[in-house]
PDB file of N, CA, C and O in Angstrom:
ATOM      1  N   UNK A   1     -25.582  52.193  57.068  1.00  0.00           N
ATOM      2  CA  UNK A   1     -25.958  52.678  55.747  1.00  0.00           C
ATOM      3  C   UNK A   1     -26.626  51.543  54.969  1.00  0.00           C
ATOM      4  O   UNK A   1     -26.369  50.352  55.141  1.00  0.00           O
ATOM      5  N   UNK A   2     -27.345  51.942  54.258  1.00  0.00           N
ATOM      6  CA  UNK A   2     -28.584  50.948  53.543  1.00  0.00           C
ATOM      7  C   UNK A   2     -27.925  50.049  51.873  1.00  0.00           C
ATOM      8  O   UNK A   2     -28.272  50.998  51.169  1.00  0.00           O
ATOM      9  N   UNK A   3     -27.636  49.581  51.388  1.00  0.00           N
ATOM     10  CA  UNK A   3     -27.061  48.754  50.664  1.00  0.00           C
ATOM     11  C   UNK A   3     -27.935  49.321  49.563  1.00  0.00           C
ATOM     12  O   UNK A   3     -29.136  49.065  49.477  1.00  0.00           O
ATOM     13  N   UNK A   4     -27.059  50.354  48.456  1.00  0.00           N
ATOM     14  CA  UNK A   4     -27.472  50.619  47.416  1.00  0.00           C
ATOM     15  C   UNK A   4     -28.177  50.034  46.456  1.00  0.00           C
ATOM     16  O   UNK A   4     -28.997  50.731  45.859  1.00  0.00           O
ATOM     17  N   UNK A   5     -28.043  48.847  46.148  1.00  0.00           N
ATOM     18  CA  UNK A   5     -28.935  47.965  45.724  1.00  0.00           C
ATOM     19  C   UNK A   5     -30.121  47.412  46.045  1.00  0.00           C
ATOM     20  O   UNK A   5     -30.996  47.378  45.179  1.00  0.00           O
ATOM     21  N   UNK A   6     -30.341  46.931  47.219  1.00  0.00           N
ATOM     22  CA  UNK A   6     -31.556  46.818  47.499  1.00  0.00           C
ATOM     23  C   UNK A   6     -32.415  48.246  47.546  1.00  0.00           C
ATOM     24  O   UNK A   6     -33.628  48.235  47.340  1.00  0.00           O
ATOM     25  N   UNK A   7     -31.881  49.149  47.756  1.00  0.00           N
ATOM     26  CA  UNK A   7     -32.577  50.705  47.781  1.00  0.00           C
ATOM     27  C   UNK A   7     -33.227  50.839  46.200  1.00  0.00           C
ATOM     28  O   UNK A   7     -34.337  51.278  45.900  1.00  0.00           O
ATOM     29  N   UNK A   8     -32.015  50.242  45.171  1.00  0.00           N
ATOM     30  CA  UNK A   8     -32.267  50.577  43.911  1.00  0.00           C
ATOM     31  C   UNK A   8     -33.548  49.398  43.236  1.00  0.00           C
ATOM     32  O   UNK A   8     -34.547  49.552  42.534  1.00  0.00           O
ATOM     33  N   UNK A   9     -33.028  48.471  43.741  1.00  0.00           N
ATOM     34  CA  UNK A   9     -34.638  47.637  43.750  1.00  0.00           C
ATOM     35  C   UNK A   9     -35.705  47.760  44.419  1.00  0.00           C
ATOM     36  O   UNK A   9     -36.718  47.070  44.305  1.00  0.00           O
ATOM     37  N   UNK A  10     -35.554  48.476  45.006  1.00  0.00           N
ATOM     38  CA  UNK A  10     -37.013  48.820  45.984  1.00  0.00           C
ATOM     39  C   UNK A  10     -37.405  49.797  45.219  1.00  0.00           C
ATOM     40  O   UNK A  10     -38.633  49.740  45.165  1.00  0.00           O
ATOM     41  N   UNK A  11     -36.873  50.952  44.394  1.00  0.00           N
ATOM     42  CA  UNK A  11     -37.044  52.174  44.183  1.00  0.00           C
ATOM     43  C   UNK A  11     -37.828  51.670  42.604  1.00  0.00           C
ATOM     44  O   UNK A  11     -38.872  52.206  42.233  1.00  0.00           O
ATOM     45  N   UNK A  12     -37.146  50.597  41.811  1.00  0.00           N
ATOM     46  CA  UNK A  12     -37.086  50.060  40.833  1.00  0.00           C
ATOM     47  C   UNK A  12     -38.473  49.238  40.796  1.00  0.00           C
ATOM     48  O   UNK A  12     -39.210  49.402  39.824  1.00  0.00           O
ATOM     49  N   UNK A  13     -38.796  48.476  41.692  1.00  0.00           N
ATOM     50  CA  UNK A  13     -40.500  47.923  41.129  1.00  0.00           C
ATOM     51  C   UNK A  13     -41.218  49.005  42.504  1.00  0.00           C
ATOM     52  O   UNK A  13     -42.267  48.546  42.957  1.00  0.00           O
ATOM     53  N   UNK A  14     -40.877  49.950  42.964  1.00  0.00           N
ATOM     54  CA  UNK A  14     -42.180  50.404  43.133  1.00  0.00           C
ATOM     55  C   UNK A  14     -42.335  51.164  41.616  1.00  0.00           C
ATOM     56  O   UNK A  14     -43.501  51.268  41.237  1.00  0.00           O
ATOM     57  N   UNK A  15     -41.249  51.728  40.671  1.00  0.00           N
ATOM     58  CA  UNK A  15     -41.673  52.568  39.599  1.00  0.00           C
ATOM     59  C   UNK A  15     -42.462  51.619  38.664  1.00  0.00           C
ATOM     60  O   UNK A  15     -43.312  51.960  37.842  1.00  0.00           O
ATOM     61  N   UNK A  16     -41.914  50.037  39.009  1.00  0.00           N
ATOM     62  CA  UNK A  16     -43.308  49.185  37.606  1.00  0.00           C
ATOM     63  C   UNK A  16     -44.566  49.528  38.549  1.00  0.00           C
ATOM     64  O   UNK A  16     -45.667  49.826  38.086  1.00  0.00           O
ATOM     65  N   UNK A  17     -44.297  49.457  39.829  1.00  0.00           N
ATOM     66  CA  UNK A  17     -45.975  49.352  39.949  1.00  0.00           C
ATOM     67  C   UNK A  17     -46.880  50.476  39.825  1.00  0.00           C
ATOM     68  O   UNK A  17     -48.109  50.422  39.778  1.00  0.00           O
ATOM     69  N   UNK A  18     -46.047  51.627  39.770  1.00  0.00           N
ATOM     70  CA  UNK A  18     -46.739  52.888  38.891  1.00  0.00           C
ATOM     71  C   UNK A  18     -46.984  52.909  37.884  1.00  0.00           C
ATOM     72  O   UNK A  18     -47.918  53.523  37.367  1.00  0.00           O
ATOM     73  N   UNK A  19     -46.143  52.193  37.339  1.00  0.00           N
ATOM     74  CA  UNK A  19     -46.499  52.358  35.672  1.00  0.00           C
ATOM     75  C   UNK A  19     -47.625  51.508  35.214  1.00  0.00           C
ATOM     76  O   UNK A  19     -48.167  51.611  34.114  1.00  0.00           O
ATOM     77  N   UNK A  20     -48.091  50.224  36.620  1.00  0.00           N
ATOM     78  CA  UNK A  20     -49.182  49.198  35.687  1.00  0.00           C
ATOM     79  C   UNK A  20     -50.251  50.363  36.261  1.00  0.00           C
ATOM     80  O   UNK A  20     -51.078  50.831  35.479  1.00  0.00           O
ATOM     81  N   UNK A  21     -50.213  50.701  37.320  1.00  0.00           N
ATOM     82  CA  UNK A  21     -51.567  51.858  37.627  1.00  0.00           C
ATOM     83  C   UNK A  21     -51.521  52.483  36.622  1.00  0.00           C
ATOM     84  O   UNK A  21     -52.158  52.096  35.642  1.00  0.00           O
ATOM     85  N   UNK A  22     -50.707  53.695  36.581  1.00  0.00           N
ATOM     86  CA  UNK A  22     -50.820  54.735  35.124  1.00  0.00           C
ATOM     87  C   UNK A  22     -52.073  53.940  33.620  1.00  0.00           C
ATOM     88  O   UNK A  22     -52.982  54.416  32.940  1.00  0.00           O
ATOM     89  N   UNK A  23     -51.586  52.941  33.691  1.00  0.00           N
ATOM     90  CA  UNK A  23     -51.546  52.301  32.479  1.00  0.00           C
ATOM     91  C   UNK A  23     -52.801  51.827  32.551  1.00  0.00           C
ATOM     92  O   UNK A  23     -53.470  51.959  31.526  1.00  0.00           O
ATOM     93  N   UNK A  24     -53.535  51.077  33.901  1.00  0.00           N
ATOM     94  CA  UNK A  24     -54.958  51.015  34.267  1.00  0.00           C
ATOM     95  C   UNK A  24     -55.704  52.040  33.973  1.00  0.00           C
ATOM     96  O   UNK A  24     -56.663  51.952  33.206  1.00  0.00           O
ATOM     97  N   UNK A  25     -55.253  53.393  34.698  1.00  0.00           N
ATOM     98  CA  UNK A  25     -56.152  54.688  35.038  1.00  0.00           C
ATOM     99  C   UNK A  25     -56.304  54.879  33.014  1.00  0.00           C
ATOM    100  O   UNK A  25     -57.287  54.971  32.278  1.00  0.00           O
ATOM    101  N   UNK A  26     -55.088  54.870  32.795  1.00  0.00           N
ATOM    102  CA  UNK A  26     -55.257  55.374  30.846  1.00  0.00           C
ATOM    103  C   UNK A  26     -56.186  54.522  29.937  1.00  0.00           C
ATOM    104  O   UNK A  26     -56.515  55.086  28.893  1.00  0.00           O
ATOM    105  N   UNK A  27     -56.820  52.885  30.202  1.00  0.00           N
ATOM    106  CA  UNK A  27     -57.330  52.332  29.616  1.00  0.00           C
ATOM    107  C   UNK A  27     -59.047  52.402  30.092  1.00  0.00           C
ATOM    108  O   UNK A  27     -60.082  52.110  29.493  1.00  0.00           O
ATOM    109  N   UNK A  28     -58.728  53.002  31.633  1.00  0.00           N
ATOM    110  CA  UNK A  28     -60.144  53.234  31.827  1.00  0.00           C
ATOM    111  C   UNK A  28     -60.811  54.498  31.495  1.00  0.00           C
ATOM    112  O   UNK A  28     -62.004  54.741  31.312  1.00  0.00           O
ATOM    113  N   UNK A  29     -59.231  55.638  31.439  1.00  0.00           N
ATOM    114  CA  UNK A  29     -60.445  56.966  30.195  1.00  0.00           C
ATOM    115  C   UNK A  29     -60.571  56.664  28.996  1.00  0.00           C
ATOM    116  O   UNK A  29     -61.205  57.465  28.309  1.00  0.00           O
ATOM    117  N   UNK A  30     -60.161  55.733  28.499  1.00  0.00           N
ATOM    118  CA  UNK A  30     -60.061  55.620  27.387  1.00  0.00           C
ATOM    119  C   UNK A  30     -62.063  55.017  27.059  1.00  0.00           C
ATOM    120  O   UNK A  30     -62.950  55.557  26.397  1.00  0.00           O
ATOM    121  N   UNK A  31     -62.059  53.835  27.816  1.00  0.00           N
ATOM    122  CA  UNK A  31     -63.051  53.748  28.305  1.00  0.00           C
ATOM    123  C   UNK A  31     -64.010  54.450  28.562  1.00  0.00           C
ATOM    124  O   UNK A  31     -65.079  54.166  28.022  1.00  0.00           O
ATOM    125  N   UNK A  32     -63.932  55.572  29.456  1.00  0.00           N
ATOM    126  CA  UNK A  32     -64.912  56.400  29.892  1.00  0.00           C
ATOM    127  C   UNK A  32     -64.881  57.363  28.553  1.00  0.00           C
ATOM    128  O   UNK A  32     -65.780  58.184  28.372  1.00  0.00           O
ATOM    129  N   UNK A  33     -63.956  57.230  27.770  1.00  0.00           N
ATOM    130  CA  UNK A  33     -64.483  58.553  26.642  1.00  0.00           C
ATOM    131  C   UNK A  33     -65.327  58.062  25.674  1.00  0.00           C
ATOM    132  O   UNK A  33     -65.954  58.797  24.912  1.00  0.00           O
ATOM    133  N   UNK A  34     -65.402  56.341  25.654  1.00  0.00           N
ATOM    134  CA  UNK A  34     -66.201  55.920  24.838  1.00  0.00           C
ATOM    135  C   UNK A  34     -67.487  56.055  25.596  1.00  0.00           C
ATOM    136  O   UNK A  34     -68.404  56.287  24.809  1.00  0.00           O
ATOM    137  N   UNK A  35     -67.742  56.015  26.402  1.00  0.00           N
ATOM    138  CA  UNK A  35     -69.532  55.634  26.847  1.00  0.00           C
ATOM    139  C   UNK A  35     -70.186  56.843  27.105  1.00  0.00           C
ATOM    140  O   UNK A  35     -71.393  57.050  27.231  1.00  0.00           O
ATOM    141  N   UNK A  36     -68.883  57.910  27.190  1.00  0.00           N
ATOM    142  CA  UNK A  36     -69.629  59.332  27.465  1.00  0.00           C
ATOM    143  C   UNK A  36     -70.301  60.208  26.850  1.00  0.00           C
ATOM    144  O   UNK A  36     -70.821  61.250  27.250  1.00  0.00           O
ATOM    145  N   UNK A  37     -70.233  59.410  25.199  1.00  0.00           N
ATOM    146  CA  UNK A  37     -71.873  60.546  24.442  1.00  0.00           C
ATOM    147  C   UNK A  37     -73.027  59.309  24.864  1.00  0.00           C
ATOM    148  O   UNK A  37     -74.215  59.611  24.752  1.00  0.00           O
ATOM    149  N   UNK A  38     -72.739  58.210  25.247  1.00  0.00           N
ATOM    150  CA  UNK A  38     -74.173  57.398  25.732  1.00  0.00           C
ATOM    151  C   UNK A  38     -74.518  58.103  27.475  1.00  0.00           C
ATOM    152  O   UNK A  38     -75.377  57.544  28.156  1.00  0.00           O
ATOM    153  N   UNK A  39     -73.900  59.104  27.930  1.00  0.00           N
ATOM    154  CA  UNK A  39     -74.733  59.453  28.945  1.00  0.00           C
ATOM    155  C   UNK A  39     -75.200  61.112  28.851  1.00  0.00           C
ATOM    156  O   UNK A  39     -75.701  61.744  29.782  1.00  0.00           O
ATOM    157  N   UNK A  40     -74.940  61.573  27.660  1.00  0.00           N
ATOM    158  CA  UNK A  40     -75.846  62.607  27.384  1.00  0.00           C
ATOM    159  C   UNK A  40     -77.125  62.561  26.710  1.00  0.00           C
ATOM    160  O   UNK A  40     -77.427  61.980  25.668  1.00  0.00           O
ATOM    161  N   UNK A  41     -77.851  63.304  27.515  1.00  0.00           N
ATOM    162  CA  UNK A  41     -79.574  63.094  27.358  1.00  0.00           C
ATOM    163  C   UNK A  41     -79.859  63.163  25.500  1.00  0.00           C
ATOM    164  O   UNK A  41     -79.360  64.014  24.762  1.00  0.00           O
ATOM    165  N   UNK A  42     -80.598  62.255  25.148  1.00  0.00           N
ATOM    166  CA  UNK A  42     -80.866  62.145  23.889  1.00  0.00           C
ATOM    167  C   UNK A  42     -82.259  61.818  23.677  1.00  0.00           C
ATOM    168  O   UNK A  42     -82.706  60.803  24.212  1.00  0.00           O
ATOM    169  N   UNK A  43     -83.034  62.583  22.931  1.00  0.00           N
ATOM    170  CA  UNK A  43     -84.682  61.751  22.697  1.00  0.00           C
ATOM    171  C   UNK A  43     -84.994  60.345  21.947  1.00  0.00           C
ATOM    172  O   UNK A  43     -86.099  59.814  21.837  1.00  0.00           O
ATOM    173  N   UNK A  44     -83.556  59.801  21.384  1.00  0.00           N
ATOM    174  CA  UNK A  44     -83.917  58.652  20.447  1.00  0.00           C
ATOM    175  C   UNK A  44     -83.042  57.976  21.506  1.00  0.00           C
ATOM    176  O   UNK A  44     -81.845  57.767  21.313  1.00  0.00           O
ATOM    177  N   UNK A  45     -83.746  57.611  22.742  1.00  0.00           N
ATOM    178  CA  UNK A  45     -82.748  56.774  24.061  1.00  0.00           C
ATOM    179  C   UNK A  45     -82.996  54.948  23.352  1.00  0.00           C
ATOM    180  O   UNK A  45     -82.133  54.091  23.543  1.00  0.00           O
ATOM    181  N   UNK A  46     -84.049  54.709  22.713  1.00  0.00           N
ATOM    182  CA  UNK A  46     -84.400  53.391  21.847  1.00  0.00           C
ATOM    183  C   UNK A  46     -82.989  52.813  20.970  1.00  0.00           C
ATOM    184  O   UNK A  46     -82.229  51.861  21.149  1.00  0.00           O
ATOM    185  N   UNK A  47     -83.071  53.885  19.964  1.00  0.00           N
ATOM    186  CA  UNK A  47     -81.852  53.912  18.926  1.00  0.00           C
ATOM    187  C   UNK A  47     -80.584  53.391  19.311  1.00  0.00           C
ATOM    188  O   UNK A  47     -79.876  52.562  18.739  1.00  0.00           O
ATOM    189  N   UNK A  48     -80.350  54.253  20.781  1.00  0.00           N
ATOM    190  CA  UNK A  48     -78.912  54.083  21.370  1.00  0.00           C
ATOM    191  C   UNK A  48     -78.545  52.822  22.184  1.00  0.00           C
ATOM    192  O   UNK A  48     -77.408  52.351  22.149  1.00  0.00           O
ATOM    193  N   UNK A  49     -79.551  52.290  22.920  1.00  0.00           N
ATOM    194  CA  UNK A  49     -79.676  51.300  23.260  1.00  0.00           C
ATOM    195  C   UNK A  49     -79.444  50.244  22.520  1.00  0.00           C
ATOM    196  O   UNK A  49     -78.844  49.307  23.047  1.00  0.00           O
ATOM    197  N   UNK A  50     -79.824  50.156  21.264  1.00  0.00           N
ATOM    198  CA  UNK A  50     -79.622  49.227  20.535  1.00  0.00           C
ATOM    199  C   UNK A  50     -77.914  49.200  19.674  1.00  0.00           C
ATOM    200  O   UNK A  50     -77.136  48.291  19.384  1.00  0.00           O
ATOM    201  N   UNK A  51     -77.902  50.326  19.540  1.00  0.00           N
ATOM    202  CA  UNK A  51     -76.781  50.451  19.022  1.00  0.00           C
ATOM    203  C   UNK A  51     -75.373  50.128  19.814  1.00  0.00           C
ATOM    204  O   UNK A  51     -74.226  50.106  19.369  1.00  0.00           O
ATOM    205  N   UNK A  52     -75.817  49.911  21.011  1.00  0.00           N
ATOM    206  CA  UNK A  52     -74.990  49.777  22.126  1.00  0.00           C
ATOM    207  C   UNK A  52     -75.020  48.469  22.297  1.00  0.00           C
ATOM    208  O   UNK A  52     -73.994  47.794  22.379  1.00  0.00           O
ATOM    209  N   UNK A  53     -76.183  48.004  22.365  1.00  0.00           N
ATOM    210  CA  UNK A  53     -76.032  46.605  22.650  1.00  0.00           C
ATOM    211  C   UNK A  53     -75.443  45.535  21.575  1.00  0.00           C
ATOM    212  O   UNK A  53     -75.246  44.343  21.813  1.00  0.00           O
ATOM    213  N   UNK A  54     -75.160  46.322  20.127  1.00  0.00           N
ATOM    214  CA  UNK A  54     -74.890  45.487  19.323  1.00  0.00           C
ATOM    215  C   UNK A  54     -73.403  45.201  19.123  1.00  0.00           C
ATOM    216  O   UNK A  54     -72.820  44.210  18.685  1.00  0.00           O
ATOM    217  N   UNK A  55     -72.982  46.356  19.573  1.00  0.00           N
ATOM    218  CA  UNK A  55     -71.421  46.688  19.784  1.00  0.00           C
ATOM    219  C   UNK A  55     -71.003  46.305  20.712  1.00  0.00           C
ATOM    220  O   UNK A  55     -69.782  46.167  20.783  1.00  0.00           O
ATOM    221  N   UNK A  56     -72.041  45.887  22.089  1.00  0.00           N
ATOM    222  CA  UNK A  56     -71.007  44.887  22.872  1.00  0.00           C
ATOM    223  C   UNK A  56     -71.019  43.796  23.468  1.00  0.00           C
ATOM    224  O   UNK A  56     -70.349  43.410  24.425  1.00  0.00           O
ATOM    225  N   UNK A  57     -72.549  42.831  22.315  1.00  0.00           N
ATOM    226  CA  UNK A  57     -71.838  41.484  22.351  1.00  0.00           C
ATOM    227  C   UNK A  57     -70.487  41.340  21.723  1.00  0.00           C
ATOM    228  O   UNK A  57     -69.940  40.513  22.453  1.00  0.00           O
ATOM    229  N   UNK A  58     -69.656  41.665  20.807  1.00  0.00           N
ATOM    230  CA  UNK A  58     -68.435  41.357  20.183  1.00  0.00           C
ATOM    231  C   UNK A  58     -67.270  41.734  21.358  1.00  0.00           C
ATOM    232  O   UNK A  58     -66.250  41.079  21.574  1.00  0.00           O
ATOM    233  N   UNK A  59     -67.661  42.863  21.997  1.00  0.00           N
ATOM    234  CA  UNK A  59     -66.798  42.880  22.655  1.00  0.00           C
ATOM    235  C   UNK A  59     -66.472  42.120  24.301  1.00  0.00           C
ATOM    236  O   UNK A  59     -65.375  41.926  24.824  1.00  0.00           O
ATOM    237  N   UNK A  60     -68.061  41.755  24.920  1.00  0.00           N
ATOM    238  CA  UNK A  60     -67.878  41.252  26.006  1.00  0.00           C
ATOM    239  C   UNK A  60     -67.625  39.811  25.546  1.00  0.00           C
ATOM    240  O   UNK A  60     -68.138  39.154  26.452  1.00  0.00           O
ATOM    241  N   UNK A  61     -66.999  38.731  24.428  1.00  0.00           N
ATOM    242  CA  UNK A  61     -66.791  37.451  23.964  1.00  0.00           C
ATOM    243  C   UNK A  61     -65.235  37.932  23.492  1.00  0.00           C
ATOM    244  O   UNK A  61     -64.436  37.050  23.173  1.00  0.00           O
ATOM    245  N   UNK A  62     -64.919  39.041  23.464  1.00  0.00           N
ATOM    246  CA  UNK A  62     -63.316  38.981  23.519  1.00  0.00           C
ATOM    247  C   UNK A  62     -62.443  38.941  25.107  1.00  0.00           C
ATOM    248  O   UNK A  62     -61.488  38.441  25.700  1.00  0.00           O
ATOM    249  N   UNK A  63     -63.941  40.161  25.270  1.00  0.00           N
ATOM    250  CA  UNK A  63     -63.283  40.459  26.859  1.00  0.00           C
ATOM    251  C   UNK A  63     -63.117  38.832  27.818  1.00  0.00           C
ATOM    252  O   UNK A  63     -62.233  38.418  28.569  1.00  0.00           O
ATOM    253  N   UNK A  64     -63.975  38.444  27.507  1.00  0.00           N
ATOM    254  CA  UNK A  64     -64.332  37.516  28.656  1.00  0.00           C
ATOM    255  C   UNK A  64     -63.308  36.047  27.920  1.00  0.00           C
ATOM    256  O   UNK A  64     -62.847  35.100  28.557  1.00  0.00           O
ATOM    257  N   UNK A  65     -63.212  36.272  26.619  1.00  0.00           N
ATOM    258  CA  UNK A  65     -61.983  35.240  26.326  1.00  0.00           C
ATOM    259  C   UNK A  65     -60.433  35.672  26.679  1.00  0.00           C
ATOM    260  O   UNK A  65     -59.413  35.024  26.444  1.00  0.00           O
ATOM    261  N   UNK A  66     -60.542  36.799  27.233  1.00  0.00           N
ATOM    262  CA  UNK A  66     -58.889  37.140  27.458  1.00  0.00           C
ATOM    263  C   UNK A  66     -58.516  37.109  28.454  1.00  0.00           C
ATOM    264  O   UNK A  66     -57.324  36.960  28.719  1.00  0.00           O
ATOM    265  N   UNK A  67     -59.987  37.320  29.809  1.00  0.00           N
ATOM    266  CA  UNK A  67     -60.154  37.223  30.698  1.00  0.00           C
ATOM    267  C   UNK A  67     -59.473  35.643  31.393  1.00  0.00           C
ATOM    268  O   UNK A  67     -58.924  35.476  32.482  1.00  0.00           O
ATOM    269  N   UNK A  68     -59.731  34.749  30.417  1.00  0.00           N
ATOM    270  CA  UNK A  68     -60.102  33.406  31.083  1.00  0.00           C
ATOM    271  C   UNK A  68     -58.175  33.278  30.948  1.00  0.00           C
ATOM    272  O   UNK A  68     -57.462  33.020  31.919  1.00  0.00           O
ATOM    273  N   UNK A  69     -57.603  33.552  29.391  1.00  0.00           N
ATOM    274  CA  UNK A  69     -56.331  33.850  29.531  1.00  0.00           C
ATOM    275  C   UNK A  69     -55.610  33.824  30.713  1.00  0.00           C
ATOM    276  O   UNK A  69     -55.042  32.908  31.309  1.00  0.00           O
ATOM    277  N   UNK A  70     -55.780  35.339  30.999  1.00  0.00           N
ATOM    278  CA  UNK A  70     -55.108  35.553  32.095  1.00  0.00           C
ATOM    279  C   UNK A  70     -55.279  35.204  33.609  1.00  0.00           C
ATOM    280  O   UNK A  70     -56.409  35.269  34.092  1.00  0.00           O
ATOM    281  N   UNK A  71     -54.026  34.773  34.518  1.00  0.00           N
ATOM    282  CA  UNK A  71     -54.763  34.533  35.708  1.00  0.00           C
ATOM    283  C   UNK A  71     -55.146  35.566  36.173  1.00  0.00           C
ATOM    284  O   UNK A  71     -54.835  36.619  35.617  1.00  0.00           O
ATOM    285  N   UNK A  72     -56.167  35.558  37.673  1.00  0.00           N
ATOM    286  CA  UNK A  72     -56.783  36.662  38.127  1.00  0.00           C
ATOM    287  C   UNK A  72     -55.797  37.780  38.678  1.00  0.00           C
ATOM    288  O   UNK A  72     -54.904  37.206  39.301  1.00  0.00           O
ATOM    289  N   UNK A  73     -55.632  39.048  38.685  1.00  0.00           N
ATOM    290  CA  UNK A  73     -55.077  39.754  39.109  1.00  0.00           C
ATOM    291  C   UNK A  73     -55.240  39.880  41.105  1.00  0.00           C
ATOM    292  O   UNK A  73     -56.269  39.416  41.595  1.00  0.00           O
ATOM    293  N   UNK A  74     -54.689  40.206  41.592  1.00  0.00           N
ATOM    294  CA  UNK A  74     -55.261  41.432  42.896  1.00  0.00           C
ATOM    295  C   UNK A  74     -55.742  42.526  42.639  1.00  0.00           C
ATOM    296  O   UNK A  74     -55.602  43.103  41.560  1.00  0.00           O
ATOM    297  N   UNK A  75     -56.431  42.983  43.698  1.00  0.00           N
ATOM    298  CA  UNK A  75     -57.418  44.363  43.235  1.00  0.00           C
ATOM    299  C   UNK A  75     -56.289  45.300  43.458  1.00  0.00           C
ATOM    300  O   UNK A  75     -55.369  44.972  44.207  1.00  0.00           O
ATOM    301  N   UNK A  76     -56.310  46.702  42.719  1.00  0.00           N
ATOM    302  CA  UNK A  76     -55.578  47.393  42.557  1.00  0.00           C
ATOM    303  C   UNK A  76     -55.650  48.391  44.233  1.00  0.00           C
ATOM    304  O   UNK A  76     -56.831  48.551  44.541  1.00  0.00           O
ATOM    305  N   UNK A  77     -55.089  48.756  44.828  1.00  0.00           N
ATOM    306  CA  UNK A  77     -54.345  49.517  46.169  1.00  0.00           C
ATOM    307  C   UNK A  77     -53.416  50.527  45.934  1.00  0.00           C
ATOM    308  O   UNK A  77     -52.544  50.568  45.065  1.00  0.00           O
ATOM    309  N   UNK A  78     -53.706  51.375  46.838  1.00  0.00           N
ATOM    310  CA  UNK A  78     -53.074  52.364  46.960  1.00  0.00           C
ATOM    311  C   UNK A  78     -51.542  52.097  47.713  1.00  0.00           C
ATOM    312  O   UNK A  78     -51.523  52.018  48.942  1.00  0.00           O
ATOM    313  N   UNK A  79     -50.628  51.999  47.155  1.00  0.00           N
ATOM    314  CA  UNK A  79     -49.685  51.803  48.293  1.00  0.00           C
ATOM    315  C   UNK A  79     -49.357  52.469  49.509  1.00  0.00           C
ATOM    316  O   UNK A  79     -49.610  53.671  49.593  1.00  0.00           O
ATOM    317  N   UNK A  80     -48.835  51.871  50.454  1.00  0.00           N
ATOM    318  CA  UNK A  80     -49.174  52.328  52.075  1.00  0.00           C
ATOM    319  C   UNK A  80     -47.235  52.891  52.274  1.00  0.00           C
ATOM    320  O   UNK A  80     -46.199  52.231  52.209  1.00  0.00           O
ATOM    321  N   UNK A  81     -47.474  54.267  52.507  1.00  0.00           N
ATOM    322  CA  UNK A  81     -45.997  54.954  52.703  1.00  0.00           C
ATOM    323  C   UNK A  81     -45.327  53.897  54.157  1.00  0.00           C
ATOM    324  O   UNK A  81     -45.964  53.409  55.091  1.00  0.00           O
ATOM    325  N   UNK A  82     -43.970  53.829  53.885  1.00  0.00           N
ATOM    326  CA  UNK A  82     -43.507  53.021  55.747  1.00  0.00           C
ATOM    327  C   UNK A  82     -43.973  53.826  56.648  1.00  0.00           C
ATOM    328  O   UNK A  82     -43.826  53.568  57.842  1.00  0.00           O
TER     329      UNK A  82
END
């Protein structure tokens, strides 16, 4: 018989490592809901462009300072059943 504890820790960070996925997949719709009126067809494609680009120098000088923050992650995987 398998030693309840280690069962309960095994059971126990595979549920964090769902939760950092969950938590990936939620920041990237979050993401995708922002850029998704910039991929519907518009005749003032000039306008948007600009408006886009102005909004993300500020943000790629946060991104890339939080970036340096943190160490690098591993790429995210699907976990492999035994």
């Amino acid at each position: 018989m398998k030693d309840i504890h280690e069962v309960l820790r095994r059971k126990q960070a595979k549920y964090a490592q769902l939760a950092k996925q969950i938590e990936a997949l939620q920041q990237a719709a979050d993401k995708l809901r922002e850029v998704a009126p910039l991929l519907t067809d518009s005749d003032d494609d000039s306008m948007v462009l600009a408006e886009t680009e102005e909004e993300a120098q500020p943000m790629s000088r946060a991104a890339s300072a939080s970036n340096q923050a943190q160490p690098a992650k591993p790429a995210n995987r699907a976990p492999r059943w035994p």
